[in-house]
VOGU-3710 file (C-alpha; in Angstrom, 3 decimals, decimal comma):
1> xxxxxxxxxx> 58,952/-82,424/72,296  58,544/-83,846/68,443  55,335/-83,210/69,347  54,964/-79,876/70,083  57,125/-78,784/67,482  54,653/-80,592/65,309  51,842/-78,717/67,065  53,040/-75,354/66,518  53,715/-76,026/62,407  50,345/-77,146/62,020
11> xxxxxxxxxx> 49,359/-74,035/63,927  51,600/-72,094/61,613  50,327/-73,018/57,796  46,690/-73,251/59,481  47,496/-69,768/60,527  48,603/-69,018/57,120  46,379/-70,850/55,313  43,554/-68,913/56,967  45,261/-65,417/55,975  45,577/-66,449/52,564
21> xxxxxxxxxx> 41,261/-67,151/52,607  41,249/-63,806/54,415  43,268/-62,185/51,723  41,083/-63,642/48,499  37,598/-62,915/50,267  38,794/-59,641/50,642  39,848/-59,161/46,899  36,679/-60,997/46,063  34,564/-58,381/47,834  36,743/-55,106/46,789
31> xxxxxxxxxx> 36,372/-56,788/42,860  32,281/-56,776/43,604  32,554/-53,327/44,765  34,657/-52,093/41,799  31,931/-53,997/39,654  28,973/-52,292/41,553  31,023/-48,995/41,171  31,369/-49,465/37,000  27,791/-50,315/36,725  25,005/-48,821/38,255
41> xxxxxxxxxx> 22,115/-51,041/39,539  19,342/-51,776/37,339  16,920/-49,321/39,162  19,455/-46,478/38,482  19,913/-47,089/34,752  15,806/-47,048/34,457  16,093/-43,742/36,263  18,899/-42,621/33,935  16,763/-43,871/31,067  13,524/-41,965/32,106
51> xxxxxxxxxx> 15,227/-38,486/32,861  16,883/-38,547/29,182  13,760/-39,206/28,020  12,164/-36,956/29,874  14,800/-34,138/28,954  14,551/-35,013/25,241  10,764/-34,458/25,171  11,499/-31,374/26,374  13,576/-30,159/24,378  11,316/-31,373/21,126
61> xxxxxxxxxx> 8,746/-29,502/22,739  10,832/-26,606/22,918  12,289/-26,616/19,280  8,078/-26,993/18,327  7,370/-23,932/19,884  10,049/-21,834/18,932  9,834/-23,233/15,380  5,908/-21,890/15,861  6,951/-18,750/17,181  9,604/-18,403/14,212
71> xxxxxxxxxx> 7,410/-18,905/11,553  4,609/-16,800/12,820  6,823/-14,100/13,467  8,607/-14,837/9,466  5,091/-14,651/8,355  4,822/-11,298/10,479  7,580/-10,024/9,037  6,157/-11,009/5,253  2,506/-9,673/5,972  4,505/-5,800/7,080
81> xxxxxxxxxx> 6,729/-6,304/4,299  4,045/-6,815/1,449  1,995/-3,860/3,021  5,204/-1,679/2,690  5,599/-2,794/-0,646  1,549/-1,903/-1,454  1,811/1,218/0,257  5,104/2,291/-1,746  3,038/1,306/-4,892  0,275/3,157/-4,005
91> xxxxxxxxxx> 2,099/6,302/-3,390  3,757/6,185/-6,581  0,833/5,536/-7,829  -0,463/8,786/-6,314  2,376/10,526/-7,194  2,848/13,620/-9,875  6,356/14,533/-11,320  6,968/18,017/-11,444  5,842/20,425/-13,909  2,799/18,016/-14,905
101> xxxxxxxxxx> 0,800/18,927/-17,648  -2,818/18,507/-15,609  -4,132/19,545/-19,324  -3,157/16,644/-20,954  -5,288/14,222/-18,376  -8,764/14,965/-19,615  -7,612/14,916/-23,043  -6,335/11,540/-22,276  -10,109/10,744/-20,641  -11,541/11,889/-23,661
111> xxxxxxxxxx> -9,790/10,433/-26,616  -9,587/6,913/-24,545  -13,770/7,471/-24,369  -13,769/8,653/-28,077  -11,570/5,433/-29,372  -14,262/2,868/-26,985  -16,344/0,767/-28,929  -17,494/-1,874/-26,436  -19,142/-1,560/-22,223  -15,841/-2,950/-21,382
121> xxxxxxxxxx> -14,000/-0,112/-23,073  -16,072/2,971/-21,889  -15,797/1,168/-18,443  -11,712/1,578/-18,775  -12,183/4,720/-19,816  -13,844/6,044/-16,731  -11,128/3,965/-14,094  -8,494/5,858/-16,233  -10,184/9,334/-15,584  -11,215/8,206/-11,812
131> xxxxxxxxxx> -7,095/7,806/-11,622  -6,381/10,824/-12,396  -8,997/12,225/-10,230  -7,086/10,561/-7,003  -3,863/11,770/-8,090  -5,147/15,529/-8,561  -6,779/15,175/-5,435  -3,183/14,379/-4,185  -1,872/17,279/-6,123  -3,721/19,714/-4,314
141> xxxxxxxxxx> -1,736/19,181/-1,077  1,832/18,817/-2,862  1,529/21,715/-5,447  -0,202/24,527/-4,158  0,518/26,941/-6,656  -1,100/25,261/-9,593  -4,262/24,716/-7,510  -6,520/26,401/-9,570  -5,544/24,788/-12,342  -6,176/21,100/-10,563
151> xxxxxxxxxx> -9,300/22,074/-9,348  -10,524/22,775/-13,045  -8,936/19,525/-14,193  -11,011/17,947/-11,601  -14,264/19,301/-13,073  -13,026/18,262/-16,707  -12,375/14,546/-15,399  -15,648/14,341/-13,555  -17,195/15,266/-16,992  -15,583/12,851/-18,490
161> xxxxxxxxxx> -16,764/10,004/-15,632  -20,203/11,288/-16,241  -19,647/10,780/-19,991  -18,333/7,232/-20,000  -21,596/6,153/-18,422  -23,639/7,602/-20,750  -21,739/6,032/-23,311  -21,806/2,547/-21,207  -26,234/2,997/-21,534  -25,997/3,944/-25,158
171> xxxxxxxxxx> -23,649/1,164/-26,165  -25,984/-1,470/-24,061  -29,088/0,116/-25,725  -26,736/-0,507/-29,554  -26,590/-3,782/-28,536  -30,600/-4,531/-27,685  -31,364/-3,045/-30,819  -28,786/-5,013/-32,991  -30,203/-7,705/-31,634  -33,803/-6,506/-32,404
181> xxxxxxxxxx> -32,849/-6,179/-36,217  -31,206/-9,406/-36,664  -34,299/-11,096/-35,189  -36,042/-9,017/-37,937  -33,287/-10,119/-40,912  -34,574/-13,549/-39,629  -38,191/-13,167/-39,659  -37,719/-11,514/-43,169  -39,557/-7,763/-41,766  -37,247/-5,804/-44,355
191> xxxxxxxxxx> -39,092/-2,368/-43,434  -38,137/-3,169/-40,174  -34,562/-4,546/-39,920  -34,055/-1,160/-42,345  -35,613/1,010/-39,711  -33,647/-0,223/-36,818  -30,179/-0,358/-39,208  -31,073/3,107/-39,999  -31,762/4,364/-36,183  -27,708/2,685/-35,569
201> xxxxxxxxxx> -26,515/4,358/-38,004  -27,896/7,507/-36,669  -26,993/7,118/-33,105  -23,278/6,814/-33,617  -23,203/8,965/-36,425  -24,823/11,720/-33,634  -22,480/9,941/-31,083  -19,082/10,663/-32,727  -19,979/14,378/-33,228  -20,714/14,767/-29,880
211> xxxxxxxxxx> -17,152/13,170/-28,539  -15,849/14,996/-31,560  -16,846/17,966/-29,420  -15,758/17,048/-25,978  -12,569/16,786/-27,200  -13,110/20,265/-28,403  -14,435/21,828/-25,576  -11,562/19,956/-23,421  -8,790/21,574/-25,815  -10,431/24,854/-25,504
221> xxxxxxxxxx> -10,817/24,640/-21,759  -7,224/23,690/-21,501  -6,120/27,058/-23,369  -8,343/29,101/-21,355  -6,603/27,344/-18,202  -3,442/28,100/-19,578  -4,194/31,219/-19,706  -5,731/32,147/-16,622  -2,832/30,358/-15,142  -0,235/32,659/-16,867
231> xxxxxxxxxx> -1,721/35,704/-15,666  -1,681/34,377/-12,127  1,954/34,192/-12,289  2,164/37,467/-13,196  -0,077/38,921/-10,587  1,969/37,066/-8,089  5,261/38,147/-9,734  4,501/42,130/-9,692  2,994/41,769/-6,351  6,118/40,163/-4,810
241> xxxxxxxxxx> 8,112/43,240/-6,811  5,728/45,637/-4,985  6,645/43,692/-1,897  10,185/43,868/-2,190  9,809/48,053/-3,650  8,158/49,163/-0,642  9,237/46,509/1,933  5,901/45,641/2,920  2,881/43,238/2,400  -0,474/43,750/1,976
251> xxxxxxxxxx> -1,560/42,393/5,104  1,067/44,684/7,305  -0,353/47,439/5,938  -3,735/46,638/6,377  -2,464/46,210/10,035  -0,366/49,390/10,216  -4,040/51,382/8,354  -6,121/49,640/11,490  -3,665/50,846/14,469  -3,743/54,535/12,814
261> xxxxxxxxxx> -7,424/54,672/12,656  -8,012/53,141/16,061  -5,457/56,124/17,386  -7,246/58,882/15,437  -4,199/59,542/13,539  -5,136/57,590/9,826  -4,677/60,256/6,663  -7,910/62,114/5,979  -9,707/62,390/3,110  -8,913/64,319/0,340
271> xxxxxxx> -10,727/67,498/0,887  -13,672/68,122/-1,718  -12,509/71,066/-3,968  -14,655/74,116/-4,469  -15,198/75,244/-7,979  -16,520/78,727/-8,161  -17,661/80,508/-11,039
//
């Protein structure tokens, strides 16, 4: 019986004794698992490691190109901007205020050709005059009414083109023989250094009389223009009171003359009158 009962309490904290293993292997393995769950296997993290780096070449890749695309389209936007800007400039350029005095521009020309005294001068002399030939040119299309007038301011400025490169040859043919007469100074040829001094003399002496006369002829040519330019206004001030008097224009009568005649019904002549003795 003592036995038995000895049997059974073995049986007992054996029993137990196993639960209680049971019990920590279990907590062992449900620790392992909570470990595996917090970190990832080693395979994973290399796979976590390659797709940020793949994502973060990517997106470098991305900022490069829309960095590229930003500053081509900034310089874009610079290159149409400066061409605005030179266009603007140009027009102004171009551009005549109202109630220009297209007289004064080969005046300009010519007393800017007059003052030159060097290549380099005549040269800026003609550019100035070429200017003003570009922004008459303009002129024409922007004032109509005064186109007469630009067209002979035109011719004037042409002139004075023409002009500056004559002056330009006689200035470079000064200079040869300046040069010619100091190499004579040098060699002591007095008759000849004297000849050649003489023949300078002359040749601007006979140059500033003739510019003293463009600037003449360019003053004179600017009353005449003034002028003619005055009378046109007149014209075209009693013709638009004719207009307005008989409430018709030129070319409506010429019409209303050519439907008469091609009806038969246009005024005759005045009958020839018959002078007897």
């Amino acid at each position: 019986m003592v036995d038995l009962k000895m049997t059974a309490d073995s049986a007992v904290r054996q029993a137990a004794q196993d639960m209680q293993a049971a019990r920590l292997a279990a907590t062992a393995r449900q620790e392992k698992q909570d470990e595996a769950s917090v970190q990832p296997p080693q395979d994973m993290k290399q796979a976590a490691q390659q797709a940020a780096a793949v994502w973060e070449d990517a997106v470098k890749r991305a900022e490069d190109a829309y960095s590229a695309e930003a500053d081509e389209a900034k310089s874009l936007a610079e290159m149409m901007k400066e061409a605005k800007e030179r266009a603007e400039e140009q027009r102004e350029r171009f551009k005549l205020p109202k109630n220009t005095r297209y007289g004064d521009m080969p005046m300009e020309a010519y007393a800017r050709l007059s003052k030159a005294r060097t290549q380099a001068q005549a040269s800026a002399a003609a550019g100035y005059a070429r200017r003003k030939i570009l922004q008459c040119q303009a002129a024409l299309r922007q004032d109509p009414d005064n186109a007469a007038r630009i067209r002979a301011t035109i011719q004037s400025l042409q002139k004075a083109v023409n002009r500056a490169g004559r002056k330009k040859r006689e200035l470079q043919q000064d200079q040869l023989t300046e040069a010619q007469r100091a190499k004579a100074a040098q060699r002591r040829e007095k008759q000849k250094a004297l000849r050649l001094k003489r023949e300078l003399c002359r040749r601007k002496t006979m140059r500033g009389i003739r510019e003293h006369g463009y600037l003449r002829e360019c003053e004179i040519e600017n009353r005449l223009q003034d002028q003619l330019q005055q009378t046109r206004m007149e014209l075209q001030q009693q013709l638009q009171q004719l207009n307005t008097s008989f409430g018709t224009t030129p070319e409506m009568a010429a019409q209303q003359y050519t439907a008469q005649a091609a009806a038969g019904t246009a005024p005759a002549a005045d009958a020839a009158v018959d002078i007897q003795a």
